[in-house]
C-alpha positions, 0 to 999 in steps of 0.5 A: 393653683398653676404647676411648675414641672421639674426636670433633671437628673435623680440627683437634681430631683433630690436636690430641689424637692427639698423645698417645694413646700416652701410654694404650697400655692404650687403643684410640682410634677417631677420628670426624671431622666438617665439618658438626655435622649430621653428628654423629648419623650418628657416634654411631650407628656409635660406639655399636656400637665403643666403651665411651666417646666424648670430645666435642672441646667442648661444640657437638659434645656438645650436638648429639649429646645424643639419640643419646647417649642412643638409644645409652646411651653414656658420654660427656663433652667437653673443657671450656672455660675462662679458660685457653683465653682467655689463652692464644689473646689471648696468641698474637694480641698477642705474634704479631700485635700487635694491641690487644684492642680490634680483636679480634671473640670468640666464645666459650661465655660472656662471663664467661670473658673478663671474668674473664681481663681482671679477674685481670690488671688490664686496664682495658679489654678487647675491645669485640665478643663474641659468646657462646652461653651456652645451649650448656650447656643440653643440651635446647635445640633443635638449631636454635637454634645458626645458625652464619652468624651467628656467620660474619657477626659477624665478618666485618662488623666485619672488613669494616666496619674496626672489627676487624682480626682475628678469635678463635673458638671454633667450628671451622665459623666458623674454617673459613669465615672463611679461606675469606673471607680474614679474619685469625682463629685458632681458641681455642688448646686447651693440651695439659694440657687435651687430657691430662686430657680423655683421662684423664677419659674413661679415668677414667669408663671404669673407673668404668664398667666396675667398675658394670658388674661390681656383682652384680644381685639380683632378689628376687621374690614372688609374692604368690597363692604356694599353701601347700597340696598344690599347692605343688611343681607350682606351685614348679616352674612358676614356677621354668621361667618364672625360667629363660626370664627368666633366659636374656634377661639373662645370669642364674641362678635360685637354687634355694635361694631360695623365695618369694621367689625369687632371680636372680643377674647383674650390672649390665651385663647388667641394664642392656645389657637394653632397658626393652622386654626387661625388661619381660618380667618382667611378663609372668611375672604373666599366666603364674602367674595371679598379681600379683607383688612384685619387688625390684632390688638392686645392691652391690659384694658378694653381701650387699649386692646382696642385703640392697638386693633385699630392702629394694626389695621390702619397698617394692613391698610397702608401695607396693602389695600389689595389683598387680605392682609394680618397685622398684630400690635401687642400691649407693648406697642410691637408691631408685627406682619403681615402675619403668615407672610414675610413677618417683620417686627417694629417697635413703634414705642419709644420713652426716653428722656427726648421724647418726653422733654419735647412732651411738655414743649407741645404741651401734650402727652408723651403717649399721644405724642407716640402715637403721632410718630407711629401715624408719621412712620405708618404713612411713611412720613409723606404729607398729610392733611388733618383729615387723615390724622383725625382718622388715625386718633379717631377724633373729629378734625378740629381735635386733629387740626389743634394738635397740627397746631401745636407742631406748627407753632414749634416750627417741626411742621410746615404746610407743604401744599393743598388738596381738593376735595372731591366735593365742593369745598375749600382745599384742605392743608398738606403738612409734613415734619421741618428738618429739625423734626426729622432729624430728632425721629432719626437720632 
């Protein structure tokens, strides 16, 4: 069982608890609010009680958007749209029999009535609307929003005679217009709406538990690693730091693994750690004396987790070989870092229709083909010899010379030079991508 908590306005809570039996798999927790000023406190205490909190509307979720964020919560609202429109005119003509044009609106965005008047054919709608369209611009000051403007549009036009009745959809200004005894109903809420709301937020709650359970790999090399007779007291000092790091995030330290080495844990663990704790892990390159490399991987299986923590780190690498570098590649295959510097975002995945077309030309998967174009971006398309891509696929460089095979035949290869070895030995092959090739990546 997870729980959902609900936030809004008494009215709202009315509304939307009639059908929280329908979730009996689902604990629900009210926050009740008068004022929006109060919604800061709310969200503090639902941060510690609940997996995700539902908003009755975008106000209540456009004042809480900082301490959504302070408290790392999973959070949506019910949404507003034409339905809501009809549905309350709808309710002031067959109850009140008043024309529209002696209605004063306030809602969201003017379009939402316009395109009710226009889908049936109504010549002439309200003539007062008041909107708020920045509502959804979630990093404009709270400030912005005075509420008594909104109480006083109405009641002017109320008092003035021009209106005779009053539609809102905010609660605070239907609460104070019955205070001042002006004739007003609040947007009609339809319950399929309340419905699906309280589905979409159990919906993101699964979702977010099943990220949650991803396993976590974090690969890392230490890039001074001693190769001589100091080796072993070196292996089991770095191994003693791994632990007292992994114990802060709910891991294991692989023992199988060496340079680089290898943790074990899961999404949730990783990401409940405040960037403050993870950043501990930088604390372990003063402790050995030495820069380190460290790649991040998150996958829905242990391969995958893994393959994703080793392409991270080949990018700390190419990024920087100097300095400790943090490199996260997600189960979607997004790229970011360096973490706690200038963090930028790649997309290194790529499915259309081309990709997989040119899949079956080189008879191979449209993933491996993926993570051919990943190694070319990575190595900032400079020539590259087998040994270097074996390294990248983690295959032995025969594997890695019949894949350069396959381009090669296809004419998107071609052999550009040669390296010496360092050892005795016949120089290796450089290739790097034909035009036609590069043309396709840069389409």
């Amino acid at each position: 069982m997870f729980v959902i908590g609900v936030l809004g306005s008494n009215l709202f809570i009315e509304a939307i608890s009639e059908y929280y039996p329908l979730f009996p798999e689902v604990s629900f927790v009210d926050y009740t609010y008068e004022s929006p000023w109060e919604i800061d406190h709310l969200i503090d205490q639902a941060g510690k009680e609940v997996d995700t909190l539902l908003f009755s509307g975008a106000i209540a979720f456009y004042f809480g958007q900082r301490k959504i964020n302070e408290n790392k919560l999973m959070a949506t609202y019910v949404p507003f749209h034409e339905f809501v429109v009809s549905l309350s005119l709808f309710s002031i003509y067959y109850h009140e029999k008043i024309p529209l044009e002696k209605i004063s609106i306030d809602l969201p965005k003017q379009d939402f009535i316009e395109n009710v008047i226009k889908e049936i054919q109504i010549s002439s709608g309200p003539n007062f609307i008041k909107d708020y369209p920045w509502i959804f611009n979630f990093e404009e000051e709270k400030s912005s929003f005075d509420f008594s403007q909104f109480v006083k549009f109405h009641a002017d036009l109320y008092k003035e005679k021009k209106t005779q009745f009053a539609l809102t959809s905010i609660h605070a200004v239907y609460e104070e217009l019955l205070k001042l005894e002006i004739p007003s109903i609040y947007m009609v809420q339809p319950k399929q709406a309340l419905k699906e709301a309280l589905e979409k937020a159990i919906t993101l709650t699964r979702l977010k538990k099943t990220k949650d359970s991803q396993i976590a790999v974090i690969s890392i090399k230490v890039n001074n690693y001693p190769t001589h007779q100091d080796e072993q007291v070196s292996r089991l000092q770095i191994l003693q730091h791994l632990h007292q790091m992994a114990r802060q995030l709910n891991a294991r330290v692989s023992h199988d693994h060496f340079q680089p080495f290898l943790i074990y844990t899961n999404r949730g663990s990783l990401e409940a750690v405040q960037k403050e704790r993870l950043q501990n892990i930088l604390e372990l390159e003063g402790k050995i004396k030495s820069s380190i490399q460290i790649g991040i991987g998150y996958g829905y299986t242990m391969n995958d987790a893994e393959n994703h923590a080793n392409q991270a780190l080949y990018f700390t690498e190419k990024h920087s070989s100097e300095k400790t570098t943090v490199y996260l590649l997600d189960e979607d295959k997004k790229l970011i870092g360096p973490l706690f510097e200038n963090e930028k975002r790649y997309t290194l995945k790529n499915e259309d229709q081309e990709i997989q077309m040119l899949a079956e030309q080189l008879k191979m998967t449209a993933k491996n083909l993926q993570r051919f174009f990943d190694f070319l971006r990575i190595n900032q398309f400079r020539s590259f010899s087998a040994q270097e891509l074996a390294d990248y696929f983690a295959v032995s460089r025969r594997s890695a010379e019949r894949i350069i095979k396959r381009f090669l035949e296809q004419k998107y290869l071609h052999i550009t030079g040669e390296e010496q070895p360092y050892d005795q030995g016949r120089p290796r092959a450089l290739y790097n991508i034909t035009e036609s090739l590069n043309n396709m990546l840069n389409s």
